[in-house]
The first five atom37 places (N, CA, C, CB, O) and aatype in JSON, in Angstrom:
{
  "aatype": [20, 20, 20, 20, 20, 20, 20, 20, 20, 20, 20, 20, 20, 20, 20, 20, 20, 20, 20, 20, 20, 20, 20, 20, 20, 20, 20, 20, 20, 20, 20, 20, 20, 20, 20, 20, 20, 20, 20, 20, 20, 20, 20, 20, 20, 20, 20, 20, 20, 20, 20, 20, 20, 20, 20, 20, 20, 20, 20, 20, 20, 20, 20, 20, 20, 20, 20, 20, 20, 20, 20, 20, 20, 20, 20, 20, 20],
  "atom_mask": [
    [1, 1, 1, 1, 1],
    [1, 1, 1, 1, 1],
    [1, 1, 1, 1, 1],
    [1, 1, 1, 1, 1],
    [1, 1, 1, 1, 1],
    [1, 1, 1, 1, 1],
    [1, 1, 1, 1, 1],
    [1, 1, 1, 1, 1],
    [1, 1, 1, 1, 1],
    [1, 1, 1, 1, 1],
    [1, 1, 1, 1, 1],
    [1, 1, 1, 1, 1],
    [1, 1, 1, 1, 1],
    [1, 1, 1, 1, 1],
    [1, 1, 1, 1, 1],
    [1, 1, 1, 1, 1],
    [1, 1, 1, 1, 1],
    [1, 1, 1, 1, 1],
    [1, 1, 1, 1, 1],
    [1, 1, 1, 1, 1],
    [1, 1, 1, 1, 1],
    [1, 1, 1, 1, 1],
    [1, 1, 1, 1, 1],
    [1, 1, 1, 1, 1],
    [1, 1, 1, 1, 1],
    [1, 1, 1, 1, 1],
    [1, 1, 1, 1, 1],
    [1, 1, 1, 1, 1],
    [1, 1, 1, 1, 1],
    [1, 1, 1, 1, 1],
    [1, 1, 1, 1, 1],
    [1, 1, 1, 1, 1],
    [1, 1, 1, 1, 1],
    [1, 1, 1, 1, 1],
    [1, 1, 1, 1, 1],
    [1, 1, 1, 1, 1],
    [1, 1, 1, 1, 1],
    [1, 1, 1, 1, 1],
    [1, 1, 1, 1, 1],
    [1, 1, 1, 1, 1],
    [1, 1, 1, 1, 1],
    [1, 1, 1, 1, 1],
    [1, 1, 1, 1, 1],
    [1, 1, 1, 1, 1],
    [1, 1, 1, 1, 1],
    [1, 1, 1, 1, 1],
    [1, 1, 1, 1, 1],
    [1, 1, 1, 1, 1],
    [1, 1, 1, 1, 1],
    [1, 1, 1, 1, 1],
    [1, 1, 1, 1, 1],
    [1, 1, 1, 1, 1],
    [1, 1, 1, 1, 1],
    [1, 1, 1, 1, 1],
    [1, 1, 1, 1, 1],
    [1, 1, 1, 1, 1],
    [1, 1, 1, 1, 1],
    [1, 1, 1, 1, 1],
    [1, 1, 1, 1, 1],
    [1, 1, 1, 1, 1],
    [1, 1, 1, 1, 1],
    [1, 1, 1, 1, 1],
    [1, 1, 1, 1, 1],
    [1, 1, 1, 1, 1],
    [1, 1, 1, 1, 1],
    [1, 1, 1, 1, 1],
    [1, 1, 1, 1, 1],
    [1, 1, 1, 1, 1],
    [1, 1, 1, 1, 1],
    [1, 1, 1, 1, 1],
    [1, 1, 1, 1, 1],
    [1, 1, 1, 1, 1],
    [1, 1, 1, 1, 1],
    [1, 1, 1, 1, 1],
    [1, 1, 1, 1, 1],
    [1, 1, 1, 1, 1],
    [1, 1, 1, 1, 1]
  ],
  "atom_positions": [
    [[13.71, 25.2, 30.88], [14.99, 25.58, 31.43], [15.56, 24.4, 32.19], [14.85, 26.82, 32.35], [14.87, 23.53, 32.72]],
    [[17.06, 24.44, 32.19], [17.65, 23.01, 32.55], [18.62, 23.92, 33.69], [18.59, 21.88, 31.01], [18.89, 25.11, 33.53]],
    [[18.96, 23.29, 34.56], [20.01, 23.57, 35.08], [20.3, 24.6, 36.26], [20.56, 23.81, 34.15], [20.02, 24.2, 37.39]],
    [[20.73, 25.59, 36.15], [20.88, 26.56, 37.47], [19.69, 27.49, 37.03], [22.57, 27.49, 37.69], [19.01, 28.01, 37.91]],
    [[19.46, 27.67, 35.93], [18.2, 28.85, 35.31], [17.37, 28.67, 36.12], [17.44, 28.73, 33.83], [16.98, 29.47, 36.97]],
    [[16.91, 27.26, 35.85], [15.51, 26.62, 36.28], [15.89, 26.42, 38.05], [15.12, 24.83, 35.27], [14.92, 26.27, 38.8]],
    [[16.93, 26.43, 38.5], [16.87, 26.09, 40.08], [16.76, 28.1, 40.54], [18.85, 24.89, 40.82], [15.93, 28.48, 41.37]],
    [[17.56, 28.95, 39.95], [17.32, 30.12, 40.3], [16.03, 31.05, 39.97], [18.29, 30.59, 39.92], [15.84, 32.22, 40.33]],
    [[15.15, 30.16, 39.16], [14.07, 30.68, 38.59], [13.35, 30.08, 39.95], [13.64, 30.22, 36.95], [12.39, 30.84, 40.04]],
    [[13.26, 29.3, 40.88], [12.51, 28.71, 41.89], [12.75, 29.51, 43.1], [12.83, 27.27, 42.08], [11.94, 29.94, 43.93]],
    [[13.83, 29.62, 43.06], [14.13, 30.39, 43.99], [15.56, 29.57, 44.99], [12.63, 30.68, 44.76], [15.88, 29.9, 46.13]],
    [[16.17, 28.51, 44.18], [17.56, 28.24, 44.57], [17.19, 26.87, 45.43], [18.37, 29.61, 45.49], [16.03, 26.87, 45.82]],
    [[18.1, 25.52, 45.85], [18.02, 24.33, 45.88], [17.02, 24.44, 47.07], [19.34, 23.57, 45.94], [16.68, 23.31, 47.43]],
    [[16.61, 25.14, 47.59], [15.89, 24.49, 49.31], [14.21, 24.65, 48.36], [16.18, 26.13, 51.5], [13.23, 23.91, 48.45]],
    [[14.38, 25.62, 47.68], [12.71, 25.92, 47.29], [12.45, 24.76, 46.2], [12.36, 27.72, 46.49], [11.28, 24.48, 45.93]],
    [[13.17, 24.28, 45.75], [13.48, 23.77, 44.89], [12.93, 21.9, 45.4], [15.03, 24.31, 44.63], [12.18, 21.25, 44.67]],
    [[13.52, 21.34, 46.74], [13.67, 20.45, 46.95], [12.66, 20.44, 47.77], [14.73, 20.14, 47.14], [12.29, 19.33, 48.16]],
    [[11.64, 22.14, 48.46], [10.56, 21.47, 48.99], [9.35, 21.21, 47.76], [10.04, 22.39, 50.26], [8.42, 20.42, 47.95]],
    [[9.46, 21.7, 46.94], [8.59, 21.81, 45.86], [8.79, 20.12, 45.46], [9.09, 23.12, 44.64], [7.75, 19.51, 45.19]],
    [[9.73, 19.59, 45.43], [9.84, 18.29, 44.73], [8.91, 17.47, 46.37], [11.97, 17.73, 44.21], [8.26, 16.48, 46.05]],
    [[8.88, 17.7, 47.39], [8.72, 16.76, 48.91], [7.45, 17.13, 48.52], [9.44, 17.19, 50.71], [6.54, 16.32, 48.72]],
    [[7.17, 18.29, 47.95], [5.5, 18.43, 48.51], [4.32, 18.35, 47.29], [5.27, 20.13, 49.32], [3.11, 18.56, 47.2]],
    [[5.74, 17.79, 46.17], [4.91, 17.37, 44.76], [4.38, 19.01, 44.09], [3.2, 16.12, 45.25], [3.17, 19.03, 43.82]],
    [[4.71, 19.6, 43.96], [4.53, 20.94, 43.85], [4.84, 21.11, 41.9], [5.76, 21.83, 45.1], [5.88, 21.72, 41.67]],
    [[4.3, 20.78, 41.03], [4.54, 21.02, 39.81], [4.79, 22.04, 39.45], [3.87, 20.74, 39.2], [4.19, 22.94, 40.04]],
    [[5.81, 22.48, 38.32], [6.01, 23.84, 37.75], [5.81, 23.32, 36.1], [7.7, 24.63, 38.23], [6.5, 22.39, 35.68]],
    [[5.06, 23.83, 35.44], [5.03, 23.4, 33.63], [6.11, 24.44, 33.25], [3.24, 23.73, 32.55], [6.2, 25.54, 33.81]],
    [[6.95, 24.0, 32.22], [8.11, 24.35, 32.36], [8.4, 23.81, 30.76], [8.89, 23.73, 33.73], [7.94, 22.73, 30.36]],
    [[9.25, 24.74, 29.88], [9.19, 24.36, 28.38], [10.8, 25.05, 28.11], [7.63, 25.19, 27.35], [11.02, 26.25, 28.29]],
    [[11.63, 24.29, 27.74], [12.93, 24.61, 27.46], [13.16, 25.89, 26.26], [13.56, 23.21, 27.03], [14.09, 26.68, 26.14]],
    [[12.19, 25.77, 25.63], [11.99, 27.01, 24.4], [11.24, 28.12, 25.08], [10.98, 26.5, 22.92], [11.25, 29.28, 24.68]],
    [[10.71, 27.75, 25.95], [10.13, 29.72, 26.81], [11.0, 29.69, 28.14], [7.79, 29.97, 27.57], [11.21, 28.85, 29.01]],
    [[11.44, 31.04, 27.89], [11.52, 31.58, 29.28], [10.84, 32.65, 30.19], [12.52, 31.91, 29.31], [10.74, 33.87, 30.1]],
    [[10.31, 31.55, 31.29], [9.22, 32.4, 32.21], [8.96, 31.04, 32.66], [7.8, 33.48, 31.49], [9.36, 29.95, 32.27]],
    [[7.92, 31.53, 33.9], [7.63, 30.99, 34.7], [6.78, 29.82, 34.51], [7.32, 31.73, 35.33], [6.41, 29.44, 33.4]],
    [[6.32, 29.02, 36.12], [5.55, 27.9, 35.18], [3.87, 28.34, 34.81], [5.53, 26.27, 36.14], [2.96, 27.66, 34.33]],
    [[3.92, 29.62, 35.2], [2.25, 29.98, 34.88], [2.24, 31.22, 33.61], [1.35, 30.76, 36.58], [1.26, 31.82, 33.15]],
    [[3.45, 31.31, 33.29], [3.62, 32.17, 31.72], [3.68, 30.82, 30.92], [5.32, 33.35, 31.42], [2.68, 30.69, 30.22]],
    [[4.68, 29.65, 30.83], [4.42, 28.98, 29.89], [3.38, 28.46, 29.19], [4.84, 28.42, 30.07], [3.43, 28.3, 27.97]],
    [[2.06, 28.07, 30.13], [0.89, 27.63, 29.32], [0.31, 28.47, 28.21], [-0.13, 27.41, 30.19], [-0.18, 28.1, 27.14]],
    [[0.54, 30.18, 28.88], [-0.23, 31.28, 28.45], [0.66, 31.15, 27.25], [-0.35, 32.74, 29.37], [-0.06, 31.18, 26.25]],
    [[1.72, 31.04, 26.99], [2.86, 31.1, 25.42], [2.1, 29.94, 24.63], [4.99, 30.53, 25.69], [1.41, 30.1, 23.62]],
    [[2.36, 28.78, 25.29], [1.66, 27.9, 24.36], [0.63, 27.92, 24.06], [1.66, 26.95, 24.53], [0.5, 27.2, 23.07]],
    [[-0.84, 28.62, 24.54], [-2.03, 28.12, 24.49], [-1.93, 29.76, 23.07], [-3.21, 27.94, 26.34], [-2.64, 29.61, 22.08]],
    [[-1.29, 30.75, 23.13], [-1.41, 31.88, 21.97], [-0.93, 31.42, 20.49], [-0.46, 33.2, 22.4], [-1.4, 31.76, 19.4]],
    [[0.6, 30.17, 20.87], [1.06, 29.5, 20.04], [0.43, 28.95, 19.23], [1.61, 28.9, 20.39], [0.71, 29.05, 18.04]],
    [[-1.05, 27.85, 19.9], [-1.16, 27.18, 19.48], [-2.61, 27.41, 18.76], [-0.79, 26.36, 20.22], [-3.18, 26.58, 18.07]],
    [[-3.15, 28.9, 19.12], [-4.21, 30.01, 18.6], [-3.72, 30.33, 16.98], [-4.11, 31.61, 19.69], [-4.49, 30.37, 16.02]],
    [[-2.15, 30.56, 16.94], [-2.2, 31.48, 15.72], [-1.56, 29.93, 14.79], [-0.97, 33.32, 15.83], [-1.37, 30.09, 13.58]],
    [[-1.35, 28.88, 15.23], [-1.02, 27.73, 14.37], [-2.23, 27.38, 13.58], [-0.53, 26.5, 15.18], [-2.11, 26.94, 12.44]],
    [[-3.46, 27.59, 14.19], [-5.07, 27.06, 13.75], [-5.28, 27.91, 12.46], [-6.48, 27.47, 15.05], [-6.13, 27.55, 11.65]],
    [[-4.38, 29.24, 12.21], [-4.51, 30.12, 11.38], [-2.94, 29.79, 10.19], [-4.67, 31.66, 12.33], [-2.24, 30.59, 9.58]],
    [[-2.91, 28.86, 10.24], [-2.26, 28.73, 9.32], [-1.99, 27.79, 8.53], [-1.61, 29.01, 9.56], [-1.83, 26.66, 8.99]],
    [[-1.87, 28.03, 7.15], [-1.87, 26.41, 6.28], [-0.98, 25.27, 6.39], [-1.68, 26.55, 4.88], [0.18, 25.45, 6.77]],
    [[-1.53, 23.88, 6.03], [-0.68, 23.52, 6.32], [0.73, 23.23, 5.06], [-1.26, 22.62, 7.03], [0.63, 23.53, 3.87]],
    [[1.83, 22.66, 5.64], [2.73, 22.68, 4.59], [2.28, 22.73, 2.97], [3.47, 21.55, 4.84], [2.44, 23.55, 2.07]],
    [[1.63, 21.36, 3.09], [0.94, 20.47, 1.68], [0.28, 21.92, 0.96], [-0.66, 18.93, 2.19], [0.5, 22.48, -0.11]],
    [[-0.45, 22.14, 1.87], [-1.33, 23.44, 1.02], [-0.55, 24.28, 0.78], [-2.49, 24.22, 1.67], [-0.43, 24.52, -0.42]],
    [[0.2, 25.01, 1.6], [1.48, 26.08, 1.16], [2.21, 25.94, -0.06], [2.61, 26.02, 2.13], [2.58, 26.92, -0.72]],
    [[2.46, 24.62, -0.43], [3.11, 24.38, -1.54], [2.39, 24.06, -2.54], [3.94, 23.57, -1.4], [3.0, 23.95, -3.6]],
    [[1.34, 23.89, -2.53], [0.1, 23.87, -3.4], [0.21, 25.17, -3.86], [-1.33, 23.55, -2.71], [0.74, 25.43, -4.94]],
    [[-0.39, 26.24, -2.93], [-0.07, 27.51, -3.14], [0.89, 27.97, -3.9], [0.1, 27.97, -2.23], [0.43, 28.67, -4.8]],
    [[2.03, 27.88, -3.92], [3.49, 28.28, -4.62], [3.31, 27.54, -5.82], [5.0, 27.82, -3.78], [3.26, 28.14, -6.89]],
    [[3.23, 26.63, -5.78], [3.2, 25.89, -7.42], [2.08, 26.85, -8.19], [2.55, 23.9, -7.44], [2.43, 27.37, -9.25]],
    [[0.48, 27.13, -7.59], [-0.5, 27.97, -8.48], [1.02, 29.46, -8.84], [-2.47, 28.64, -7.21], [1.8, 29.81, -9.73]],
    [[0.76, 29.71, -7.9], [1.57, 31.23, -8.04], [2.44, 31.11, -9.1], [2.52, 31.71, -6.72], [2.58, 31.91, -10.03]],
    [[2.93, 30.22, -8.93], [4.42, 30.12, -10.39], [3.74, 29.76, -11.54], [5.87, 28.67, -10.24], [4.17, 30.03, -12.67]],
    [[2.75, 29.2, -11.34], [2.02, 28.45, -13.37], [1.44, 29.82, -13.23], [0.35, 26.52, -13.76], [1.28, 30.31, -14.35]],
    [[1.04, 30.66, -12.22], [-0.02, 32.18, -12.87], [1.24, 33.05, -13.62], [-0.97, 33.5, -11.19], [0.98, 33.8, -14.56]],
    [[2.43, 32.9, -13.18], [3.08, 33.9, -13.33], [3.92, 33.63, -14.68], [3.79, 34.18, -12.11], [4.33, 34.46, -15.49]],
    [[4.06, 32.28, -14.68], [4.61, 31.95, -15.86], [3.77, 32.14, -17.02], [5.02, 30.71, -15.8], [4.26, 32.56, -18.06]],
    [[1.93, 31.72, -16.86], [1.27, 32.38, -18.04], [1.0, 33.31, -18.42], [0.54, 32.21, -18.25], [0.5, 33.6, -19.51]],
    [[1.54, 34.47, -16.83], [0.93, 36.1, -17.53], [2.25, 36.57, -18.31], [0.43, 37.58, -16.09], [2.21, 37.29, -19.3]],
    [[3.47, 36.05, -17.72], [4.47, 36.28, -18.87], [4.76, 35.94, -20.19], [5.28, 36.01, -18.57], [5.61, 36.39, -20.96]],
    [[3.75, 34.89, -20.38], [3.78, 34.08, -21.78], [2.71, 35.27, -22.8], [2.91, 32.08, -21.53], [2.63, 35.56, -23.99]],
    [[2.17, 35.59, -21.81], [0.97, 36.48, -22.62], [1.41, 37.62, -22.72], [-0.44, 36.64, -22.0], [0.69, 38.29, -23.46]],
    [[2.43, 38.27, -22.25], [3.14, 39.55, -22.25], [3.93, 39.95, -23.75], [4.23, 39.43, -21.02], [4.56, 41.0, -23.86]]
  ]
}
């Protein structure tokens, strides 16, 4: 979050500017919205169900079998 989101998500410029004096990190991801202790939890599920999935190269590996199966069971039809 950029902007007033992210300053009203802190709790508005004073919380904001002691958090910066007292080095106070928030992890913070422009594609989630939530806090800075929901974002890890988004990414770390994100990055659970990515391990489960093929990658491109193989996907299209995949699609090419699928189309030569389908084109020979129709040839045989």
């Amino acid at each position: 979050m950029v902007g007033s989101g992210l300053i009203r998500l802190f709790g508005g410029w004073p919380e904001v500017v002691s958090m910066r004096r007292h080095d106070n990190r928030k992890m913070s991801d422009e594609r989630i919205l939530g806090d800075g202790d929901f974002v890890p939890q988004i990414l770390e599920e994100a990055e659970e169900q990515q391990k489960h999935q093929f990658p491109a190269h193989e996907r299209q590996q995949k699609v090419r079998e699928l189309i030569g199966k389908t084109g020979e069971s129709r040839k045989s039809s």
